[in-house]
C-alpha positions as CSV (number, residue, x, y, z in Angstrom):
1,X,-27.4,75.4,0.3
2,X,-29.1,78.6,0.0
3,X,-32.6,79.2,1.5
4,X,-34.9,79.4,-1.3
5,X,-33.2,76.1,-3.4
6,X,-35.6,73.4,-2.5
7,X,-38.1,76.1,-3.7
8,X,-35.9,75.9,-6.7
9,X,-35.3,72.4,-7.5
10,X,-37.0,69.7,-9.2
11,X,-37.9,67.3,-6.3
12,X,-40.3,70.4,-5.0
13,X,-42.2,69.8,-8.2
14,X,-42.5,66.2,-7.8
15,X,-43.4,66.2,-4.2
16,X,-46.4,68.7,-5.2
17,X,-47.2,66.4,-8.5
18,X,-47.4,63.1,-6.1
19,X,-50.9,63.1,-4.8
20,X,-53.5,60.4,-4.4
21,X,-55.4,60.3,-7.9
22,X,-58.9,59.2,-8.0
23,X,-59.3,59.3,-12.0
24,X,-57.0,57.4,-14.3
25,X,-57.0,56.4,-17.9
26,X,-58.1,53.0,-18.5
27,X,-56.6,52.9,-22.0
28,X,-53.4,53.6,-21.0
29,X,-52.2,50.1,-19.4
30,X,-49.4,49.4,-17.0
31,X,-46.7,47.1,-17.1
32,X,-45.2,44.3,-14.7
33,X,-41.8,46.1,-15.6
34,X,-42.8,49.0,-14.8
35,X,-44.3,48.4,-11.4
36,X,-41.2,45.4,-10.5
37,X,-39.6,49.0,-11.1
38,X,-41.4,50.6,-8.2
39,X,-41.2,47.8,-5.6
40,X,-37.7,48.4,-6.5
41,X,-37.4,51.6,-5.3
42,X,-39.5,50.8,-2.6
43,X,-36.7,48.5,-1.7
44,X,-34.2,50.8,-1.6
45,X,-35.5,52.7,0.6
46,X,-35.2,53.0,4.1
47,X,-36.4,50.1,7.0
48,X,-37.2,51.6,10.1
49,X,-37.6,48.2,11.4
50,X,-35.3,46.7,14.2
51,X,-31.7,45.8,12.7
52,X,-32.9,46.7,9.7
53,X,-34.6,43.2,9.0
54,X,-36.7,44.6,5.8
55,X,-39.6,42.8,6.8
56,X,-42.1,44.1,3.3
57,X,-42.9,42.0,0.7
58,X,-45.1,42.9,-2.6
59,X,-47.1,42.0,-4.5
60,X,-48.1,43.9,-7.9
61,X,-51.0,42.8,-10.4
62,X,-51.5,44.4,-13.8
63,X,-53.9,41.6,-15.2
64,X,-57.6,42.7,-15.7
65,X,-58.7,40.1,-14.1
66,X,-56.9,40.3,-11.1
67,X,-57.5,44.1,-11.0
68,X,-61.0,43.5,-11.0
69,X,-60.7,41.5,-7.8
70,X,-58.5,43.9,-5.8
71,X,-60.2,46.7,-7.3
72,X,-63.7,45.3,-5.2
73,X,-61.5,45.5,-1.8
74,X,-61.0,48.9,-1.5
75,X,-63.4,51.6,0.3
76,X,-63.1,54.3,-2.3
77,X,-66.1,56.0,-0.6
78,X,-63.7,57.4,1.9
79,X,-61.9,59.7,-0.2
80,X,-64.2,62.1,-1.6
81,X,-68.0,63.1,0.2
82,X,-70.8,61.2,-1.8
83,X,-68.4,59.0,-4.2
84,X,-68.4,55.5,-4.2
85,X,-64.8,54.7,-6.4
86,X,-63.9,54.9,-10.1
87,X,-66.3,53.7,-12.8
88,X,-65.2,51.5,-15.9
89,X,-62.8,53.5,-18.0
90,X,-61.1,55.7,-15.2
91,X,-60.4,52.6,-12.8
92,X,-56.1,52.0,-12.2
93,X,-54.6,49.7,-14.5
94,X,-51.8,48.4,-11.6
95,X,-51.8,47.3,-8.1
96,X,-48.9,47.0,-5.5
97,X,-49.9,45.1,-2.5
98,X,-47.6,46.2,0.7
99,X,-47.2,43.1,3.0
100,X,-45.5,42.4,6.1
101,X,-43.9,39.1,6.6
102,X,-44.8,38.2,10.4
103,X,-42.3,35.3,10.3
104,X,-39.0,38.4,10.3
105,X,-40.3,40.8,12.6
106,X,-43.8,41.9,13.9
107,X,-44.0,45.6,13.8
108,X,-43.4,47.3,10.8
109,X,-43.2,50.8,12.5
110,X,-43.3,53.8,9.7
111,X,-41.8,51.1,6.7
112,X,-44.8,50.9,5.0
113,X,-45.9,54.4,4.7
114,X,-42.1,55.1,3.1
115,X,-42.4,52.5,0.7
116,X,-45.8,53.6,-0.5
117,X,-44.4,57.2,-1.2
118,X,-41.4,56.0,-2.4
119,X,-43.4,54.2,-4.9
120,X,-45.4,57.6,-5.8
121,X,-42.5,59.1,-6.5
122,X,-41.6,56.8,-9.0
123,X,-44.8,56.9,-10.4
124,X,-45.0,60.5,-11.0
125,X,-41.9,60.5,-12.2
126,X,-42.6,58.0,-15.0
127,X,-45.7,60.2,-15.9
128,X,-47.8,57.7,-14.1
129,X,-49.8,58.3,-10.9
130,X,-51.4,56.5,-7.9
131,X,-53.3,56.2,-4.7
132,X,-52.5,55.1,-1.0
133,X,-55.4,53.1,-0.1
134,X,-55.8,52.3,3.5
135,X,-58.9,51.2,3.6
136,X,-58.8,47.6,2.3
137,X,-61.2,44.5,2.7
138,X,-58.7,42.7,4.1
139,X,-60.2,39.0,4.9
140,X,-61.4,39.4,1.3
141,X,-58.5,40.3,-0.5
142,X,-56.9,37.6,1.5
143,X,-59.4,35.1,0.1
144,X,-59.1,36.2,-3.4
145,X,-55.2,35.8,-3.2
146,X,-55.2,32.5,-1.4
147,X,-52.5,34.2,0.6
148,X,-50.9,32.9,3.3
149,X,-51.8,34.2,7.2
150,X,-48.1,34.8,7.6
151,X,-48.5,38.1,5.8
152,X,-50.3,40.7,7.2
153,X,-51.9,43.1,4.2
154,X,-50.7,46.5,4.8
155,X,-51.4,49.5,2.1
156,X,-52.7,48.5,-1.3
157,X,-51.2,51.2,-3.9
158,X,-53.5,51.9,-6.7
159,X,-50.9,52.8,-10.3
160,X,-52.1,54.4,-13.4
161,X,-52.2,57.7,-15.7
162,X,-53.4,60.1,-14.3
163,X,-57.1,61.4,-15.9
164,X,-57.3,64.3,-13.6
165,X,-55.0,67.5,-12.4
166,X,-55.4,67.9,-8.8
167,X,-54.9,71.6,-8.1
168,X,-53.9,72.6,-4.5
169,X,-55.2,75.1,-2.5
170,X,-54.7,77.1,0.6
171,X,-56.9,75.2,3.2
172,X,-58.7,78.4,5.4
173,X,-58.1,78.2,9.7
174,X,-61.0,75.7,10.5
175,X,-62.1,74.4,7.4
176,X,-62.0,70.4,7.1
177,X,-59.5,69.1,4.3
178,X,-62.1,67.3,1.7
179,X,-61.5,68.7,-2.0
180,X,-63.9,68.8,-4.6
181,X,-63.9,68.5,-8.5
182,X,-64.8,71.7,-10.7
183,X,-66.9,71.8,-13.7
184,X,-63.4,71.1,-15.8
185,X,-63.1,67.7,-13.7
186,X,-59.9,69.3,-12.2
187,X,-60.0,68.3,-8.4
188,X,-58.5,71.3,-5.8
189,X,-57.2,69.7,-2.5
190,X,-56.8,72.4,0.1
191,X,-53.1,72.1,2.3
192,X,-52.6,73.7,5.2
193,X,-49.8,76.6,5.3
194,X,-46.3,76.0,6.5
195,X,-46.5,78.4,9.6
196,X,-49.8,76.6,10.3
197,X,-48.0,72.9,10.9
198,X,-44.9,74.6,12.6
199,X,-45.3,75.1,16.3
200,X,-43.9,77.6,18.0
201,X,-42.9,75.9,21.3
């Protein structure tokens, strides 16, 4: 493998396309088969759990209805500085709900944050895109889905088309990481340099 050849290859690309989208296209809906296909890859993927017990379980919504009640559980106001979450017409149009099942293990160590990229990979790769929310009313959500206390609500992962391009930019020694939107409605995200997150020790 020379050098330069993940510069070179495809999966670069994709790893630079897969971002956390706040805009989407309402219009353009999203199936149950297409998101059963992204729990599937999340499936696949690797459990960094003891003995490999799998412990995740999913849920995925693509019902308006439903949407509109997960959609009212999420903090958008912590992603950009003075925005409180997308309006009607640029809200997601999926949901995948990232669970741990208490009854087969209790910690989930790093599973859950590999299954929600591995489900943003498949996303972008099906022209769709998404965002890793974190920040989740979690009692509420609960309520809502009448679901049962043996499964702890982890990551809820937003799926859509994407209705803006996020541009990324070199983020300057000392500057914080927020991005902002242009005039064009593009929005930059500043990422700090590779001889920046490489120590030298």
């Amino acid at each position: 493998m020379s050098e330069n050849s993940l510069d070179q290859c495809n999966f670069r690309d994709l790893i630079e396309r897969t971002r956390n989208y706040h805009y989407f296209v309402e219009s353009e809906k999203v199936t149950e088969e297409m998101l059963r296909g992204l729990v599937d890859l999340a499936r696949l993927a690797p459990s960094t759990s003891n003995m490999n017990m799998q412990p995740l379980r999913y849920i995925i919504s693509c019902d308006e209805e439903r949407n509109g009640k997960i959609f009212d559980t999420l903090s958008w106001q912590g992603y950009l500085r003075g925005w409180g979450g997308p309006i009607k017409g640029v809200k997601p149009t999926g949901y995948i709900i990232i669970l741990g099942d208490k009854t087969v293990c209790s910690s989930y160590v790093a599973d859950q944050g590999i299954a929600a990229q591995s489900i943003l990979l498949g996303a972008t790769h099906l022209g769709l895109g998404g965002c890793i929310a974190a920040k989740v009313q979690r009692r509420k959500l609960r309520e809502e889905l009448d679901l049962p206390t043996r499964y702890e609500i982890l990551l809820v992962v937003t799926i859509g088309k994407p209705g803006e391009e996020i541009v990324l930019e070199p983020q300057e020694a000392g500057s914080d990481g927020y991005g902002w939107h242009d005039e064009s409605g593009n929005y930059h995200l500043p990422k700090r340099s590779l001889d920046s997150v490489i120590l030298k020790y």
